[in-house]
C-alpha positions, 0 to 999 in steps of 0.5 A: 528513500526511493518512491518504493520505499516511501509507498511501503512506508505510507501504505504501512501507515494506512493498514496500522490505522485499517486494521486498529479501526476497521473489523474487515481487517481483522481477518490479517491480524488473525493469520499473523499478518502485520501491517508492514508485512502486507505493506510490503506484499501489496506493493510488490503486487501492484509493482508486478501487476499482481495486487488490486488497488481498490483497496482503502490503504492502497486508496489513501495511499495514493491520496497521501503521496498525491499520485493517481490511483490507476495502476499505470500511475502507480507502476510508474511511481515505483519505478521512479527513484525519488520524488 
């Protein structure tokens, strides 16, 4: 599993839990997005330099792999291709 994969997969996790449990999710159950699915775009934003990574799943995200949450740790994460 590339580091790509395991953030998708954790980051997945994350927003399972954000939006079981906090209303400012809400709003993505509501226009059909699902956890994996934002997952999934998020990373691939944060990847090309298009995505925040002050968000609570990106947050926990990178507490949980133990990478610093800037974007240059996590750019450099993802490009990695195990860890």
């Amino acid at each position: 599993m590339t580091n790509f994969e395991k953030f998708v997969a954790t980051l997945g996790i994350q927003y399972s839990d954000l939006f079981a449990n906090h209303p400012a999710y809400a709003r993505h159950i509501a226009i059909g997005t699902n956890p994996d699915i934002l997952a999934l775009n998020v990373t691939l934003g944060l990847r090309d330099g298009a995505a925040d990574k002050s968000g609570a799943g990106v947050v926990a995200t990178c507490k949980a792999l133990g990478i610093p949450n800037t974007y240059k740790a996590i750019r450099a994460y993802l490009k990695e291709p195990t860890k």
